[in-house]
C-alpha positions in Angstrom: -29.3 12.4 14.2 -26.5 14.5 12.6 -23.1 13.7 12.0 -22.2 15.6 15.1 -24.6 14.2 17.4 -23.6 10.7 15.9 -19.9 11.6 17.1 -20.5 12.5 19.9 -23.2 9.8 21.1 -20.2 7.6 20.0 -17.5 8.7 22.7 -14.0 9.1 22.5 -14.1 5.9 20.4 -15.4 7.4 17.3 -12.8 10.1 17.6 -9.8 7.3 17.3 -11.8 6.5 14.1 -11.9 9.2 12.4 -8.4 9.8 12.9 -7.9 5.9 11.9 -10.3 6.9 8.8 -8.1 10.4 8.1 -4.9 8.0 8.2 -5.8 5.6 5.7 -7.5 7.7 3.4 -4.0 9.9 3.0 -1.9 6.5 2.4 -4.2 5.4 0.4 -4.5 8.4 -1.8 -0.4 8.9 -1.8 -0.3 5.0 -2.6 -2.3 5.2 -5.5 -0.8 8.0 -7.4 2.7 6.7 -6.2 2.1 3.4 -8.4 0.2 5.4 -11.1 3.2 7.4 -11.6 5.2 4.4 -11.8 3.1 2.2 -14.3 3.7 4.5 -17.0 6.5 2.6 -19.1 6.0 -0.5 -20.5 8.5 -3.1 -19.5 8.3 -4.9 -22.9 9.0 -1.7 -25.1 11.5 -0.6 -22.2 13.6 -4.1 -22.5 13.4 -4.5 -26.2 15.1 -0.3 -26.2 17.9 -1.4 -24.0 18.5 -4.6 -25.9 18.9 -2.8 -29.5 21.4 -0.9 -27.1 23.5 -3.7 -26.0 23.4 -5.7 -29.5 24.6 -1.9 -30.7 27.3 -3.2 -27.7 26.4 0.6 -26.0 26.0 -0.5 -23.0 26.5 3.7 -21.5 23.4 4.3 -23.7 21.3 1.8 -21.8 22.3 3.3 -18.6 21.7 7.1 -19.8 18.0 5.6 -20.9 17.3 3.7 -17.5 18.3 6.9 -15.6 16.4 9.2 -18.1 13.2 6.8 -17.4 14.0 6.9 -13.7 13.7 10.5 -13.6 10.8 11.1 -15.1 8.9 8.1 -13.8 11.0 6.5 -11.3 9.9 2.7 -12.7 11.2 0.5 -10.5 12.4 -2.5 -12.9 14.3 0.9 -14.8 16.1 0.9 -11.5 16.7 -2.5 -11.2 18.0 -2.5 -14.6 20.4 0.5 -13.8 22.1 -1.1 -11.1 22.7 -4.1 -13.4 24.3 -2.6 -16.6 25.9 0.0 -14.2 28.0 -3.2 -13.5 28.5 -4.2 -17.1 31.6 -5.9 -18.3 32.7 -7.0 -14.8 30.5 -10.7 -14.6 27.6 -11.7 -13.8 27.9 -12.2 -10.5 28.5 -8.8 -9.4 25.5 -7.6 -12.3 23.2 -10.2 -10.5 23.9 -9.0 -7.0 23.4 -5.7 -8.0 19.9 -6.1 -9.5 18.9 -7.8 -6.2 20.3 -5.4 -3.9 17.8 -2.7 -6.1 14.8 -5.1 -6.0 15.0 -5.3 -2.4 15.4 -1.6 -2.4 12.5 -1.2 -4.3 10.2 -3.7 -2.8 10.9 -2.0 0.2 10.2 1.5 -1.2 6.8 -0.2 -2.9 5.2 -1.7 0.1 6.1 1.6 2.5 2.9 3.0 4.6 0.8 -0.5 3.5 0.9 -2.5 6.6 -0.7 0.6 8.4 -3.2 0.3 6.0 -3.5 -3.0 6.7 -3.3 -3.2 10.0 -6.5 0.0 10.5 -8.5 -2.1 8.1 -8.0 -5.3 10.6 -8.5 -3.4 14.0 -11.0 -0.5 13.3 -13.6 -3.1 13.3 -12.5 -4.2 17.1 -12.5 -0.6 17.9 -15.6 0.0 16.9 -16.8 -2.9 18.6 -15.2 -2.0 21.8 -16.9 1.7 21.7 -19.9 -0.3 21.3 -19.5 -2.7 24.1 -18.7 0.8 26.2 -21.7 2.9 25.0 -24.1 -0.4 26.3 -22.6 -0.7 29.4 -22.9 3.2 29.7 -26.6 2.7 28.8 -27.5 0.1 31.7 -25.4 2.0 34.2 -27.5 5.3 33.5 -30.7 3.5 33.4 -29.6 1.4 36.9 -28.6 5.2 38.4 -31.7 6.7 37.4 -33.8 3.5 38.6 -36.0 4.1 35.7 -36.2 2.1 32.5 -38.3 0.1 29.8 -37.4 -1.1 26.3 -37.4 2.2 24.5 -34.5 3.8 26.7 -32.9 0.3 26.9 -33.3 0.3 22.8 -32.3 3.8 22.3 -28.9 3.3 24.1 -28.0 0.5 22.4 -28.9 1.6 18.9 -26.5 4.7 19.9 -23.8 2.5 21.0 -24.1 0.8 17.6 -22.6 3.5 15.8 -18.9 3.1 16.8 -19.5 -0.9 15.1 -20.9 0.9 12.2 -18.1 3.6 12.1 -15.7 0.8 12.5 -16.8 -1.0 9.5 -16.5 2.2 7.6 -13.2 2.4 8.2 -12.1 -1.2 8.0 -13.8 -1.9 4.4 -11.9 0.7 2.3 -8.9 -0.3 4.1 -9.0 -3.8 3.4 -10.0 -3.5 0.0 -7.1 -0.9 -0.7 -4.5 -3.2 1.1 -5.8 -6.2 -1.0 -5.2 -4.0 -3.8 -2.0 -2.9 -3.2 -0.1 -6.0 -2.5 -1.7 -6.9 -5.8 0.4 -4.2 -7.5 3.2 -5.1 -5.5 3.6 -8.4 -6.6 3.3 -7.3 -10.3 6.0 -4.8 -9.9 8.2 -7.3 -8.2 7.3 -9.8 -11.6 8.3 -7.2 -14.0 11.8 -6.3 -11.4 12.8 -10.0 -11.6 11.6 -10.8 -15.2 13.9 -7.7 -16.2 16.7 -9.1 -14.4 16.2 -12.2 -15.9 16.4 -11.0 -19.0 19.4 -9.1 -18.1 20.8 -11.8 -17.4 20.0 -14.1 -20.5 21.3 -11.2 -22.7 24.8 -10.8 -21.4 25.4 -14.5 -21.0 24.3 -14.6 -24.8 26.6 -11.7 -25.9 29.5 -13.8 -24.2 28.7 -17.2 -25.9 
């Protein structure tokens, strides 16, 4: 059969999966080169370039680098870093509340679009299934109609009605494996926000000792 036939033998279910399919192929896509894009600096060379700042006690410097960084690669610990020293000199209090108001932020920014990932790659399997469960009851109510049968037509309406299950698991495998992946990167981006904070952190209460 072609891909046409094969849609269409599959009913109005295999149109919801292509759409499904469609969806979390674009997220997927617009994930991936979103975190590329944002894995470009290093956060060791990025910390150890705002510390020579603030033992230089420049702390304006270290801002003008963490918003020259965020421009051009809009790295989230940069951010987090930028809301900290953009409180500098007024405790650390207000610096650490600062950094966590941007790692929220930026968690938040991070994880946007996933869960639909998620969620197509944990339904398009029951979706499929159900077209399936459809297309073999439409099989046995034709043959009953027609009052003619055997195991070939029987076979042959099933085996059509299989393809939404296989459709579904087309859908749900890339969208699981890209979910999996992308609350991997999450996480690391949140390690790298809250090691940077810490660090932050560390360095002022060191500069007051």
């Amino acid at each position: 059969m072609g891909m046409f036939q094969l849609i269409s033998n599959g009913g109005v279910t295999m149109y919801v999966l292509i759409l499904c399919s469609i969806l979390s192929m674009a997220i997927i896509i617009e994930r991936i080169l979103y975190y590329r894009r944002r894995s470009i600096v290093k956060r060791e060379d990025f910390m150890m370039d705002i510390k020579n700042q603030l033992n230089r006690d420049n702390p304006r410097h270290a801002v003008s680098m963490c918003i020259g960084i965020s421009n051009e690669a809009n790295t989230p610990f940069a951010n987090v870093v930028c809301a900290g020293l953009s409180a500098y000199g007024r405790g650390e209090k207000e610096i650490s509340s600062n950094m966590e108001r941007s790692i929220a932020i930026e968690t938040n920014m991070l994880s946007r679009f996933t869960t639909i990932v998620g969620t197509i790659g944990s339904t398009s399997v029951y979706i499929g299934l159900f077209g399936t469960v459809l297309g073999i009851i439409r099989a046995f109510h034709d043959i009953s109609k027609t009052g003619s049968g055997g195991i070939s037509v029987v076979i042959n309406g099933i085996s059509e009605a299989l393809i939404c299950t296989a459709a579904g698991l087309c859908v749900a495998v890339p969208a699981v494996i890209a979910y999996n992946y992308f609350i991997k990167k999450i996480d690391n981006f949140v390690i790298d926000m809250e090691l940077c904070a810490s660090e932050i952190l560390d360095f002022i209460s060191n500069i007051k000792k």
